[in-house]
C-alpha positions in Angstrom: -31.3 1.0 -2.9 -32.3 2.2 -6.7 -31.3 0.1 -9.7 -29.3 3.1 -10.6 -26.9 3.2 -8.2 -26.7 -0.9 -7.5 -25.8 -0.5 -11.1 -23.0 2.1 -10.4 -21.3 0.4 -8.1 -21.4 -3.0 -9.8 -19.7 -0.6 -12.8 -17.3 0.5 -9.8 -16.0 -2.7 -8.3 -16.0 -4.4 -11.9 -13.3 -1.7 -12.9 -11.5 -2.4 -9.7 -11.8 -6.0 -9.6 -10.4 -6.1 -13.6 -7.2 -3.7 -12.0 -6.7 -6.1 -9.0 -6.3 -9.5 -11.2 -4.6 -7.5 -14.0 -1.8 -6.5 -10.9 -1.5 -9.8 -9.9 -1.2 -8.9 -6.0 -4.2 -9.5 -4.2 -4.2 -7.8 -0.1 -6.9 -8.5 2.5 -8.9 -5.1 1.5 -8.8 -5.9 -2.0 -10.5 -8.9 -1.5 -12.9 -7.6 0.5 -14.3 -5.2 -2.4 -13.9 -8.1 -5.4 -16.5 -9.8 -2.8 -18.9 -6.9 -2.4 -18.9 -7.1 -6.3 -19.8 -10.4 -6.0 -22.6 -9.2 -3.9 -23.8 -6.3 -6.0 -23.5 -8.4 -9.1 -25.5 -11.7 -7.9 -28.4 -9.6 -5.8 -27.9 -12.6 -3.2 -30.4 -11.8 -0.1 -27.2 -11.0 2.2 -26.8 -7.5 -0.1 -29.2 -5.7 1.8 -27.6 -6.2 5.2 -23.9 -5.9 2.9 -25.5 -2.6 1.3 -26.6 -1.0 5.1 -23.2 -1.5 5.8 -21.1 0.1 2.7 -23.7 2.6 2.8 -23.4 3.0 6.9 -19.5 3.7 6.2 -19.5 5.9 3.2 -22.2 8.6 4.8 -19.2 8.3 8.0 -16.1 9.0 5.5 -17.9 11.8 4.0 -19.2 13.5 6.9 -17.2 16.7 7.7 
């Protein structure tokens, strides 16, 4: 993973996580990405095995 785009989508779940808490309604899925921006923004060891995984399931959504 570059620093680039670790630093995109620590931009990306920050702006989500700031909508979630301003809505006041938090559902299973929503806290499921405030906690990968917990991941992406600490750098804990788990994020590589965490970053596989969102990166495993984006390249399967996007593929046509």
């Amino acid at each position: 993973m570059t620093e680039q785009s670790a630093v995109l989508l620590a931009v990306v779940f920050g702006f989500i996580t700031v909508l979630l808490v301003r809505s006041r309604e938090m559902k299973w899925w929503e806290a499921v990405l405030v906690g990968l921006f917990g991941m992406y923004l600490g750098q804990t060891p788990l994020l590589f095995a965490v970053d596989g995984l969102v990166h495993w399931f984006i390249s399967t959504v996007t593929r046509t």
